[in-house]
C-alpha positions as CSV (number, residue, x, y, z in Angstrom):
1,X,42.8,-14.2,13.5
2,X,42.9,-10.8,12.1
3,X,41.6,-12.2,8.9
4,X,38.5,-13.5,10.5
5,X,38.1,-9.7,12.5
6,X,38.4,-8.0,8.8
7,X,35.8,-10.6,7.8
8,X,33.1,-10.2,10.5
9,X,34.0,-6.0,10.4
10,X,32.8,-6.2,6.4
11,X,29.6,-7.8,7.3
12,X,28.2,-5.4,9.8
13,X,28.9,-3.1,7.2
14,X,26.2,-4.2,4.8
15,X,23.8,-5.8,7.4
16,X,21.5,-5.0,10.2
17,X,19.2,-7.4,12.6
18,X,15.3,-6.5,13.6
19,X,16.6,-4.9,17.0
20,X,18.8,-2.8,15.4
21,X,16.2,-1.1,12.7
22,X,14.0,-0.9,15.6
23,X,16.4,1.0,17.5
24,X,17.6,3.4,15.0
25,X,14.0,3.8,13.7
26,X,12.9,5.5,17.3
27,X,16.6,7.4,17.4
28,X,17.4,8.5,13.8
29,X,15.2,9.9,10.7
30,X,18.5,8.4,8.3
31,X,17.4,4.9,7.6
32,X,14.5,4.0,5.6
33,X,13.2,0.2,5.4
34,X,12.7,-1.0,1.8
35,X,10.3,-4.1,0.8
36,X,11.9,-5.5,-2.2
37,X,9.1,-7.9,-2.6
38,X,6.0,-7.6,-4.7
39,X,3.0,-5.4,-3.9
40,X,0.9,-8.4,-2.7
41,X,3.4,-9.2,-0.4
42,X,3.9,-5.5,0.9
43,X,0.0,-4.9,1.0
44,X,-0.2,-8.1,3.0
45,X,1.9,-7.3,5.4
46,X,5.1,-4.9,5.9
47,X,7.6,-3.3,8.4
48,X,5.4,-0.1,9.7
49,X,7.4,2.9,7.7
50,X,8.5,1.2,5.1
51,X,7.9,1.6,1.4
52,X,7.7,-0.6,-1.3
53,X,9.8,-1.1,-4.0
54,X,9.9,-4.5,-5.8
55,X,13.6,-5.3,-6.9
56,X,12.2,-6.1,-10.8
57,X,11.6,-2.6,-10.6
58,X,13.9,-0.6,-9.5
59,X,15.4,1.8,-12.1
60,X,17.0,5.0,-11.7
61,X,13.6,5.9,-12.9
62,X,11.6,4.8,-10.4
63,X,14.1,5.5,-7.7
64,X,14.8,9.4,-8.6
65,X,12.8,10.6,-5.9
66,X,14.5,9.0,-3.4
67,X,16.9,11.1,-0.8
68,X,20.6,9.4,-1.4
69,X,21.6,10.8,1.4
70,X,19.4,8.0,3.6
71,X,20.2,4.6,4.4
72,X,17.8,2.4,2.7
73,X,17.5,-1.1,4.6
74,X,16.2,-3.6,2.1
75,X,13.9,-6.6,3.7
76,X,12.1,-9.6,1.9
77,X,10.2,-12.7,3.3
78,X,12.9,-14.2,5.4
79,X,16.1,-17.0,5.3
80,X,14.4,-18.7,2.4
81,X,14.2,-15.3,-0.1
82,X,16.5,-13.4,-2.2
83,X,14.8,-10.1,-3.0
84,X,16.2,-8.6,-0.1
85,X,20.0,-9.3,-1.4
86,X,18.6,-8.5,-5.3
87,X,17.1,-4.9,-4.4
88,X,20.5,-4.1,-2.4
89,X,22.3,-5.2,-4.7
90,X,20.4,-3.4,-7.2
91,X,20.4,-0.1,-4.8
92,X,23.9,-0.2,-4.2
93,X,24.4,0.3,-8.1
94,X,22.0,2.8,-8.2
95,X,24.5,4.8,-6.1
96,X,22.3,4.3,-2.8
97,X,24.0,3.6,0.8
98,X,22.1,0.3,1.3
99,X,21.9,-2.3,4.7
100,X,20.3,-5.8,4.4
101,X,18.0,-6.7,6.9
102,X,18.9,-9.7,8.0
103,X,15.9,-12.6,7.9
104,X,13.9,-10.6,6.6
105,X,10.3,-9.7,7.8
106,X,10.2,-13.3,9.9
107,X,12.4,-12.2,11.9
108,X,11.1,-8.8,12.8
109,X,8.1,-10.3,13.6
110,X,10.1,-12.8,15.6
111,X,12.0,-10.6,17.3
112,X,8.6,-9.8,18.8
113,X,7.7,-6.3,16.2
114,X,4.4,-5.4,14.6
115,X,3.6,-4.9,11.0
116,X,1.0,-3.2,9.1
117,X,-1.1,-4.0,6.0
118,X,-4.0,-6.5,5.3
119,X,-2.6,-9.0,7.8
120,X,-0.7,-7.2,10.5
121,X,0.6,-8.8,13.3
122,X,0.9,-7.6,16.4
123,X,4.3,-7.0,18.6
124,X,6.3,-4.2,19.9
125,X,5.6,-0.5,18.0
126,X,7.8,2.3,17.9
127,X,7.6,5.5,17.8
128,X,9.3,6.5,14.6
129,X,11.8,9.5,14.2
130,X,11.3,9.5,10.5
């Protein structure tokens, strides 16, 4: 048993669900949501607050400017995409504290939340403390 508690203990380390980036979005300027997809995919649509930053690119270049003392919660399209686990993966080595969202944009919108971009949907807002 204590195996499976040690178990379950390491994954909410490294994962979150859509209610709980919502939440600490409205209670906490630490976390910042990361779209590893593509730029089509961010423009069409996206978590309100986050930025984009395609996993293909992300370089200590290209991630210099970001504040490593945040927690940067990587999304993608969902269940059935990768780029999620790729840019946290890829985070993680560039010596970022990183937190996988947990399916992904599908579910945020499932869980009833809005996004922005060229084809928003609408849902639940909050009022962000970043």
């Amino acid at each position: 048993m204590q195996e499976q508690i040690e178990f379950y203990q390491r994954k909410l380390k490294y994962e979150m669900d859509p209610s709980d980036l919502y939440e600490v979005f409205q209670n906490s300027t630490d976390y910042i949501a990361v779209d590893a997809r593509k730029a089509s995919g961010y423009d069409k649509e996206h978590i309100p607050s986050a930025i984009n930053l395609p996993h293909k690119e992300m370089t200590e270049e290209s991630t210099q400017h970001l504040d490593k003392s945040k927690i940067y919660v990587c999304y993608c399209d969902g269940i059935g995409c990768n780029a999620s686990t790729k840019g946290a993966l890829k985070m993680t080595q560039l010596g970022f504290k990183v937190l996988e969202l947990m399916g992904g944009i599908e579910w945020w919108k499932f869980d009833g939340y809005a996004t922005e971009g060229i084809s928003p949907a609408k849902g639940s807002q909050f009022e962000c403390a970043c």
